[in-house]
N, C-alpha and C positions, 0 to 999 in steps of 0.2 A: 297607675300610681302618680299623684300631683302632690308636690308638695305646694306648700303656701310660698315659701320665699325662696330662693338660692341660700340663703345661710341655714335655712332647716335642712335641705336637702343635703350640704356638706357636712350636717352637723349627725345625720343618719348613718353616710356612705362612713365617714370619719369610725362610729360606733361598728359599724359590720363590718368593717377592715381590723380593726382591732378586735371583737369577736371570733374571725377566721385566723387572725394571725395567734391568736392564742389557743384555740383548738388545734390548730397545726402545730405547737410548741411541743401540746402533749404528746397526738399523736407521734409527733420527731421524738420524742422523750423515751416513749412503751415502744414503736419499734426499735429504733438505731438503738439508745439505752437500753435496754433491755433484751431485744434481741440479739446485740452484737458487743457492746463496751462492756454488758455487767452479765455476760452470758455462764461465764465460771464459777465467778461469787453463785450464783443464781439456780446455777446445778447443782449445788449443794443441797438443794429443797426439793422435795419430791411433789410434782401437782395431779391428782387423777394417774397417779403411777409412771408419772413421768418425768424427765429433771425439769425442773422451774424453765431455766433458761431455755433450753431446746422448744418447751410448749410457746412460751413468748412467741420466738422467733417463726413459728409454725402456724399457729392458730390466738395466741395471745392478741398480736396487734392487729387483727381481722378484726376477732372482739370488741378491741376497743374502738378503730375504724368505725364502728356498725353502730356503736354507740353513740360516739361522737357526732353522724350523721341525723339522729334524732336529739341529741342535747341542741344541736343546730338549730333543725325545725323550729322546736318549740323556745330557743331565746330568739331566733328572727322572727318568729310570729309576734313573740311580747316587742320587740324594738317597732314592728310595721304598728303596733295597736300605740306605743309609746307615740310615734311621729304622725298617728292617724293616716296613715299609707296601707291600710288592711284591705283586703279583697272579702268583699263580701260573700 
């Protein structure tokens, strides 16, 4: 990976820091929120025969985890192809 300047390269890492950090917002959000803060409220709804909240806390944030790791992928591939830093 070469970037052309120091101000491109800060101007990448800057984007993918802010990328992870808001992927990690949500996943804090679907596990801790939803697993543990809104677990009550959230029982009240029944998912696959199960209460909402207790699924969350079980197999919900795995889900979204498993997600989030390919929404990843494919926005750092678009950012590497944005700053011409792609692997051929």
């Amino acid at each position: 990976m070469a970037f052309e300047n120091q101000q491109q390269a800060s101007a990448y890492w800057r984007e993918n820091i802010r990328l992870v950090l808001g992927l990690l917002t949500i996943w804090f959000a679907v596990s801790f929120g939803c697993g543990i803060l809104l677990v009550d409220w959230l029982n009240e709804f029944r998912f696959f025969g199960f209460k909402l909240g207790f699924w969350f806390a079980q197999q919900g944030a795995i889900y979204v985890f498993v997600v989030l790791i390919f929404v990843y992928a494919r926005l750092s591939s678009r950012l590497d192809i944005k700053y011409n830093v792609q692997e051929d």
